[in-house]
C-alpha positions in Angstrom: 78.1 86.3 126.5 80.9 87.0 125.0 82.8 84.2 123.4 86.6 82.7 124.8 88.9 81.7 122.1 91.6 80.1 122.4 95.1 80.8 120.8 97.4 77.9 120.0 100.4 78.4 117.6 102.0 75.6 116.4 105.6 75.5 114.7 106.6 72.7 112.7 109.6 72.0 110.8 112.2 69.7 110.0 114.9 69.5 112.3 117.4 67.5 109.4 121.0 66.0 111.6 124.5 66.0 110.5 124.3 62.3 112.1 124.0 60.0 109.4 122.1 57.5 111.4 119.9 59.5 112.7 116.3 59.8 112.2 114.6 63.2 110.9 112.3 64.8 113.2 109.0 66.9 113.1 109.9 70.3 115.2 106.5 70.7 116.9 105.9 74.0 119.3 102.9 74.7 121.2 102.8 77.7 123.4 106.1 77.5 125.7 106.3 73.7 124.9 108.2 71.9 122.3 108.0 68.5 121.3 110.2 66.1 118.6 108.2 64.0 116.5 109.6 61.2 114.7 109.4 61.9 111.0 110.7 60.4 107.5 111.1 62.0 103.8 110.4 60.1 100.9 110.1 61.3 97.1 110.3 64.5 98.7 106.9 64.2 101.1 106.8 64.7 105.1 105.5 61.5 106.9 105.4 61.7 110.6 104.7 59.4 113.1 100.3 59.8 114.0 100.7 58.3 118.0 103.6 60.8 118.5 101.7 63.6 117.0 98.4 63.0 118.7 100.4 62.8 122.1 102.3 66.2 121.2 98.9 67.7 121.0 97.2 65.9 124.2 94.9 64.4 121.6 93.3 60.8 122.5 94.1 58.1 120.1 93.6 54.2 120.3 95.9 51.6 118.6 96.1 48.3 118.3 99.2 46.3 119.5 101.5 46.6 116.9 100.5 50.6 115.9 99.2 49.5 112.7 95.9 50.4 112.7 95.4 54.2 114.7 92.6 56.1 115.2 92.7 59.7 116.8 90.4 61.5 118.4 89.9 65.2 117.8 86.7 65.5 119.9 84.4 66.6 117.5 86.3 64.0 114.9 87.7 60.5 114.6 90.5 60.2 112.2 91.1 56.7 111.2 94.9 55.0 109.7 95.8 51.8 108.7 99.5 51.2 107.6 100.5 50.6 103.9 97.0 51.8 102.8 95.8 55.0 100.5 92.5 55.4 102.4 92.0 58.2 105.6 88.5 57.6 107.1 87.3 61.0 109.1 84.2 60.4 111.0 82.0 63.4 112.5 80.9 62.6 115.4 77.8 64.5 115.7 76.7 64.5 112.0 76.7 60.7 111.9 78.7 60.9 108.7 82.2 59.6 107.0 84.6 60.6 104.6 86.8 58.6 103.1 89.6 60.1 101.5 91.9 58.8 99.4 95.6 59.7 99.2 97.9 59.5 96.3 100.4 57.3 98.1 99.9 54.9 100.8 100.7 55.2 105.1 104.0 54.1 106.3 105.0 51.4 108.7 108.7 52.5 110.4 109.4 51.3 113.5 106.8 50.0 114.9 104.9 53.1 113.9 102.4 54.5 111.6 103.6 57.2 109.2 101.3 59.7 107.5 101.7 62.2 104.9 101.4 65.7 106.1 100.9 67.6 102.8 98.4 65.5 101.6 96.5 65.3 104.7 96.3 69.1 105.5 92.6 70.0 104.9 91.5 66.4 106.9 93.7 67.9 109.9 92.1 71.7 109.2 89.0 70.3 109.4 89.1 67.6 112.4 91.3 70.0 114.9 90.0 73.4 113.8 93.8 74.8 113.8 94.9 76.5 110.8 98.2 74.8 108.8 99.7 76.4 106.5 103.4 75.2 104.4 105.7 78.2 104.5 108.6 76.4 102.9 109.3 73.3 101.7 110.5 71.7 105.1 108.8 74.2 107.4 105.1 74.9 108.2 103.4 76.8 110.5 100.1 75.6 112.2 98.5 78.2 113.6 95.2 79.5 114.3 91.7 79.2 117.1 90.7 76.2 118.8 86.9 77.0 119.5 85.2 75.6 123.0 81.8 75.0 123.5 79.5 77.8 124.4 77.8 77.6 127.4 73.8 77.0 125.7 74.5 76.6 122.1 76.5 73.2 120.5 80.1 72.7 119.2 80.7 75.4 116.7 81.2 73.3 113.8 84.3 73.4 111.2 83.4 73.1 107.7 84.9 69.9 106.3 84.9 70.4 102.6 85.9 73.4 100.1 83.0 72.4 97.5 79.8 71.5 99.0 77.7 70.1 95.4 76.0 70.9 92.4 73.2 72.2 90.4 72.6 71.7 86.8 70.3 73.9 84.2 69.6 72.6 81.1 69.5 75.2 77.9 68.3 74.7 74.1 72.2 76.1 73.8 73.8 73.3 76.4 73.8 73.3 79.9 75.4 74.6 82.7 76.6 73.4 85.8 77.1 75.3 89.1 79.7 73.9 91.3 79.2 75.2 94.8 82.3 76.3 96.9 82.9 77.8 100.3 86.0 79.1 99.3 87.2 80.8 96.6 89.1 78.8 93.9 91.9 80.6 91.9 93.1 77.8 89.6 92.0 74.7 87.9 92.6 72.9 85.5 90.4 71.1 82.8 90.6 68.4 79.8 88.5 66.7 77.6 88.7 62.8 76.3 87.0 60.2 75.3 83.7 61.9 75.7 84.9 62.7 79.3 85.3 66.2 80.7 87.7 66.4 84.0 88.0 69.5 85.5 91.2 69.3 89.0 91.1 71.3 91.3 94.4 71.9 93.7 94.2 72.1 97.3 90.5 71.6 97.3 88.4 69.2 99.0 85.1 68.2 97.9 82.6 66.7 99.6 81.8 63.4 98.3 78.4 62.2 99.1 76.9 65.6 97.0 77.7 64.1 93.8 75.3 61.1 93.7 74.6 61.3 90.0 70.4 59.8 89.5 69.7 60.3 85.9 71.0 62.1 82.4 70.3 65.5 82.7 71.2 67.7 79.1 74.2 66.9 77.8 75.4 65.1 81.6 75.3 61.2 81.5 77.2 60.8 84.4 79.3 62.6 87.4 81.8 61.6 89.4 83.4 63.3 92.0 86.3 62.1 94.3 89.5 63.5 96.4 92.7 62.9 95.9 95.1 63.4 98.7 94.4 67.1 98.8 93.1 67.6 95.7 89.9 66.7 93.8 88.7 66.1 90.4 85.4 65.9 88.6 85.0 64.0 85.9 81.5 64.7 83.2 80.4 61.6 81.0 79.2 63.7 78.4 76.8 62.9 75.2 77.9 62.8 71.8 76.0 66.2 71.1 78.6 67.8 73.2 81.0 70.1 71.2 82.8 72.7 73.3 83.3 73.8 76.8 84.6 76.6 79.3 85.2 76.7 82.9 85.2 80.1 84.9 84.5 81.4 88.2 81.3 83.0 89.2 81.6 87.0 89.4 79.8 87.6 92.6 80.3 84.1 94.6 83.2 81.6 95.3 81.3 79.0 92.8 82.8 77.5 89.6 80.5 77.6 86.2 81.0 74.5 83.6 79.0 75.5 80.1 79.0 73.0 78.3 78.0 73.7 74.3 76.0 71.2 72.2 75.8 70.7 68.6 72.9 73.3 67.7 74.8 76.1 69.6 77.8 75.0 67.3 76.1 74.9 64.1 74.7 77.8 64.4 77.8 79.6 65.4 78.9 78.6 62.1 76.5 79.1 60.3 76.5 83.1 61.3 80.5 82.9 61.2 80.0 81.5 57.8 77.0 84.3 56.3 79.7 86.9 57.9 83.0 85.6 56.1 82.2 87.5 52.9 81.6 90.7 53.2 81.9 93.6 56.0 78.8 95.1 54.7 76.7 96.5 57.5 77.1 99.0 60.2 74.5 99.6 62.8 74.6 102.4 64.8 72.4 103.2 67.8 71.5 106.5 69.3 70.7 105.3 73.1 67.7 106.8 74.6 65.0 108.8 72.8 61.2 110.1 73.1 60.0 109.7 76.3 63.5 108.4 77.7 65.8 111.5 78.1 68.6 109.8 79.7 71.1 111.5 81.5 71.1 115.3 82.0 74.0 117.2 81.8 75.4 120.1 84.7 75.1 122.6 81.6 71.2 121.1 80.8 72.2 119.2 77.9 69.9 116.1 76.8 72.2 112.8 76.6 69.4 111.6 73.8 70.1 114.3 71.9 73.8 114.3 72.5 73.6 110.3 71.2 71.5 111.2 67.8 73.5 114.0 66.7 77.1 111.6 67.2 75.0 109.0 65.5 73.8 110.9 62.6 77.6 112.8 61.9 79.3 109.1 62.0 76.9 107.5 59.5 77.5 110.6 57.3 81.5 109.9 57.5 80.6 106.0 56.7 78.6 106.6 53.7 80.7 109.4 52.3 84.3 107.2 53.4 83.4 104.1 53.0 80.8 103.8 49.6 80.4 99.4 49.8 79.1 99.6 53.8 75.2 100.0 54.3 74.2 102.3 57.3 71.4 100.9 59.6 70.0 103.4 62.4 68.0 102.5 65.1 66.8 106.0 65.7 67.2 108.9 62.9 65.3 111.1 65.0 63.5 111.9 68.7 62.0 108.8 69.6 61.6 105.9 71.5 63.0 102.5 70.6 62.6 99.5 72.8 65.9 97.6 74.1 65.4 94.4 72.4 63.7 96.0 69.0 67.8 97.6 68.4 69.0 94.0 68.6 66.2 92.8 66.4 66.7 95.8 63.9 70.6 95.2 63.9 70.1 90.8 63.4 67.4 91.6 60.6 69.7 93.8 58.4 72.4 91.2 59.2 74.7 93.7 60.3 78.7 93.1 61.2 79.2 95.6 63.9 76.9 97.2 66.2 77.8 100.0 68.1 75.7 101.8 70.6 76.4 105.2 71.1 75.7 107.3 74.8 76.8 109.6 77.3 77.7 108.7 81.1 77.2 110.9 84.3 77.7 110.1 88.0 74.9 110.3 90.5 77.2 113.3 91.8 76.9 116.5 89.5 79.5 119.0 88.4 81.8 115.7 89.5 85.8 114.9 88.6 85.0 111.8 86.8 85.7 112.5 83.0 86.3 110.6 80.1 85.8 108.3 77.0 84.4 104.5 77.8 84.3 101.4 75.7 82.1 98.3 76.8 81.8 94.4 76.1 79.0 92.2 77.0 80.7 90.5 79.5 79.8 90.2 83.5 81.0 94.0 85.0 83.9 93.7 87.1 83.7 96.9 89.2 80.7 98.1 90.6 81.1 101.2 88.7 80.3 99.2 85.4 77.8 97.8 87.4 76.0 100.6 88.0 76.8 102.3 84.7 75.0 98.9 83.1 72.0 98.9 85.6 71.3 103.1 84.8 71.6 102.4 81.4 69.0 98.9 81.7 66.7 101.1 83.4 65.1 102.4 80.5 62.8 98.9 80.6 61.2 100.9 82.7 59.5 103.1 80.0 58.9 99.5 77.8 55.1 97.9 77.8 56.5 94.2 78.8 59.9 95.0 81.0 59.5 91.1 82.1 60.5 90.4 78.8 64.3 91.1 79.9 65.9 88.3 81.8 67.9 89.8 84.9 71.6 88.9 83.8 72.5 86.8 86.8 75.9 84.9 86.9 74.6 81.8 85.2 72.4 83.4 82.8 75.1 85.7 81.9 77.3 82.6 81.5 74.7 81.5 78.7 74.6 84.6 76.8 77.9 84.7 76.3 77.8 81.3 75.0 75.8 83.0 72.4 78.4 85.8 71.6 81.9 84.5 72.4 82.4 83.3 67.9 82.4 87.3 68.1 84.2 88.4 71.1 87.2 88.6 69.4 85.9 91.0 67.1 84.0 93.3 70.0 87.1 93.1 71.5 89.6 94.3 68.8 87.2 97.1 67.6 87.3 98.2 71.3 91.0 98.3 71.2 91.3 100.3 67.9 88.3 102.9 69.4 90.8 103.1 72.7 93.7 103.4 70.4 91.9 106.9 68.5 91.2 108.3 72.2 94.5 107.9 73.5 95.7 109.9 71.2 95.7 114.2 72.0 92.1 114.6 72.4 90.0 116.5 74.4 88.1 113.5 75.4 90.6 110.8 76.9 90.1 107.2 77.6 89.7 105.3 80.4 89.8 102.3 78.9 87.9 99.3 77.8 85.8 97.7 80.2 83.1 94.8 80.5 79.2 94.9 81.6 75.9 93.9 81.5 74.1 95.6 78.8 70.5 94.4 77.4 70.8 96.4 74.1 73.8 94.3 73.3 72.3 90.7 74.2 70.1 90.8 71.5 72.4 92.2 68.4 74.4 88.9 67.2 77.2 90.4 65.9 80.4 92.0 66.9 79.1 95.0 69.5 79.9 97.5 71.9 78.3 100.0 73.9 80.3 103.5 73.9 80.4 106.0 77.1 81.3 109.4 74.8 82.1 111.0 77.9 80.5 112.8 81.4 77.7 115.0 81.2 78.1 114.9 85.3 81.2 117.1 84.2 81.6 119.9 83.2 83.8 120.4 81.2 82.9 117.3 79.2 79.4 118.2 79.0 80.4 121.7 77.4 82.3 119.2 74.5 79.6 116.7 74.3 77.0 119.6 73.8 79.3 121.3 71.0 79.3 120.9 67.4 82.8 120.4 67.2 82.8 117.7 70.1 80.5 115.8 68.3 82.3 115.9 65.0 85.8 115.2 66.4 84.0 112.0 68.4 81.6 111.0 65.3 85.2 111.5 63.5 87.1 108.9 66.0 84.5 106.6 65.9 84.6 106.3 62.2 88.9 106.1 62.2 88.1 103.1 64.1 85.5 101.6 62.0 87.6 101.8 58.7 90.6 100.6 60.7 88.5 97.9 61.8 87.2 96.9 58.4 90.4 96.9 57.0 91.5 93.8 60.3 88.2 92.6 59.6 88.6 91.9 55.7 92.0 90.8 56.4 91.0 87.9 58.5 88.4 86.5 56.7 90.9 86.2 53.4 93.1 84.2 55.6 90.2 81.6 56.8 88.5 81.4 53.7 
């Protein structure tokens, strides 16, 4: 059966007189019917009179004698007010359960009647009516939206009461991470650190209260607490003395909030491997993608991307060891074969290189297709689900591995981890990116689209400075007849190698200044 709903617009706004004794108003519409609420400004917040606003909306309420103590009923919610006091109590009904919220500044008493703040008390209204309110300018709002009946078999629809709903925490050898779970998604917040305390605000965000029962030291988490504040919330993390740093950043695929917190061990041995690297830009590693058994992509004109990959490969590390006499070469591949995903890390960590770059060609599922161009990637979560899929075609070669299990599938969280693990070089990724951009913006037959962020396993394991290059579309044809080319692959070895020596020259420059 299809489902009645129930339009009500509400229009409220200040109605401020010329007459100096009169007493500001709350302009309340509802359908054809308009109704003056008694209302009062102070330090720049709306108060307004709860009976007179519970009557305006035909809402039962019950108050003692002298209005100083109200409580309304929304039908599915009590709301509870007692004058000159910070605390809101709103009861659900059907779930048994109360929140009490607490407001930044007390209630009112004027008049004989009790005065509430109406910006503060926003998502407590949201939630117990089921309207929609929503501040449109500093004296005006507009409260608006669907007032949900019963269905004829089923029980009350209900209305979600709080933005953040709890937690999960995941201890890691490298610190721990903690999931804050929202309904909604949160575009800013704030966060500081003191006295071995870590609070992170969040604005217009309610919390529910009764999901943060803290039971025992979990990691680097002694204690948790969680409360609302008018209509905000903050969450404060006792942490241990083994903390060191922290970040806080949204989830890529949900409207949750992830807190890594770093301990000790991941500091030291940041610096530690920021330390070994200070003195000398030394080694390159360069990685042919694909080879052997793995093909990857083919191009419209039949060219192999692994050979494409080893022949770029092989013409840069020529134009390094000719240019630049003090940097040691270090290939994965020098010829046709097969290297596993995490062996290229391992190879690149053992030789202690500075910069890893893994070179390959990109293609579309779609053949002879318009896409063309010049790609640089980060190890970072992909933000468009064409890096996502250029990441997960490029992964896929686990498939030709003994152990694929090995690889950890790069959720959110996990993600969040690893790059715990990289960010002492993501400034480095990221300014070799920009000077590889830099050399394909310029006239070349190849362009750039840019630099861009995903999930790569190749990169995970090389710690060092890296980045995964897309040399262009062999979906395309027109770049597959330059990839295929010798003099494709010398002006994009050639590129490749401007940017390196640029690159060493920023990279040797820095560490002078920190040493």
């Amino acid at each position: 059966m299809q489902r009645q709903i129930k339009n009500i617009f509400l229009i409220i706004f200040f109605n401020i007189l010329v007459l100096a004794q009169t007493e500001e108003q709350l302009l309340l519409v509802r359908g054809d019917k308009t109704t003056y609420i008694p209302a009062h400004i102070r330090e720049g917040q709306i108060y307004f009179s709860l009976i007179h606003f519970a009557e305006a909306l035909s809402l039962k309420y019950a108050a003692e004698e002298k209005h100083d103590k109200i409580e309304v009923d929304f039908g599915d919610y009590l709301l509870n007010a007692r004058i000159k006091n910070p605390f809101v109590i709103l009861k659900n009904k059907q779930k048994e359960t109360t929140k009490v919220i607490q407001l930044p500044t007390s209630t009112y008493y004027i008049n004989n009647n009790l005065y509430i703040p109406l910006n503060y008390l926003l998502p407590s209204l949201r939630a117990a009516s089921g309207w929609r309110l929503d501040v449109i300018e500093k004296n005006k709002l507009i409260v608006s939206g669907e007032k949900i009946p019963k269905k004829a078999k089923d029980s009350d629809i209900s209305v979600s009461e709080f933005d953040i709903t709890g937690y999960s925490l995941d201890e890691k050898a490298n610190g721990t991470l903690v999931k804050i779970k929202s309904d909604k998604a949160i575009a800013t917040y704030s966060s500081s650190f003191k006295d071995g305390v870590l609070t992170v605000v969040f604005r217009d965000v309610i919390l529910d209260e009764s999901k943060f029962e803290f039971e025992k030291n979990k990691g680097l988490v002694k204690n948790i607490i969680a409360k609302n504040i008018g209509s905000d919330c903050e969450i404060k993390f006792s942490l241990r003395e083994e903390y060191t740093t922290s970040e806080v950043l949204n989830a890529d695929q949900s409207n949750d909030i992830l807190v890594t917190l770093h301990n000790k061990i991941f500091s030291n041995n940041v610096d530690k491997i920021v330390k070994s690297e200070r003195w000398n830009f030394n080694v390159v590693v360069i990685d042919a993608g694909h080879g052997g058994k793995d093909y990857g992509a083919t191009g419209v004109n039949g060219a192999k991307e692994k050979e494409i990959n080893l022949a770029i490969v092989l013409k840069l590390g020529k134009l390094i060891e000719k240019e630049l006499n003090d940097v040691k070469i270090v290939y994965t591949r020098k010829n046709d074969r097969f290297i596993e995903l995490y062996k290229r890390g391992k190879m690149a960590n053992d030789n202690d290189g500075k910069l890893f770059i893994s070179i390959h060609c990109n293609s579309t599922a779609k053949k002879n297709s318009d896409a063309s161009g010049f790609e640089v990637y980060l190890l970072r979560p992909g933000k468009t689900q064409d890096a996502i899929e250029i990441a997960e075609r490029e992964n896929a070669v686990i498939q030709y591995e003994e152990d694929p299990k090995r690889y950890q599938k790069l959720t959110d969280e996990n993600f969040i981890l690893v790059s715990m693990a990289h960010s002492s070089y993501l400034k480095y990724s990221e300014k070799f990116a920009e000077l590889l951009h830099n050399q394909f913006s310029n006239e070349f037959d190849v362009q750039s689209r840019g630099v861009k962020q995903a999930g790569f396993y190749v990169l995970v394991g090389a710690s060092m400075p890296s980045v995964l290059i897309e040399s262009g579309f062999l979906s395309n044809k027109k770049d597959a007849e330059y990839l295929k080319s010798t003099k494709g692959q010398n002006e994009i070895a050639a590129a490749i190698f401007r940017a390196v020596k640029g690159y060493k020259v920023y990279y040797d420059k820095v560490m002078e200044t920190e040493l």
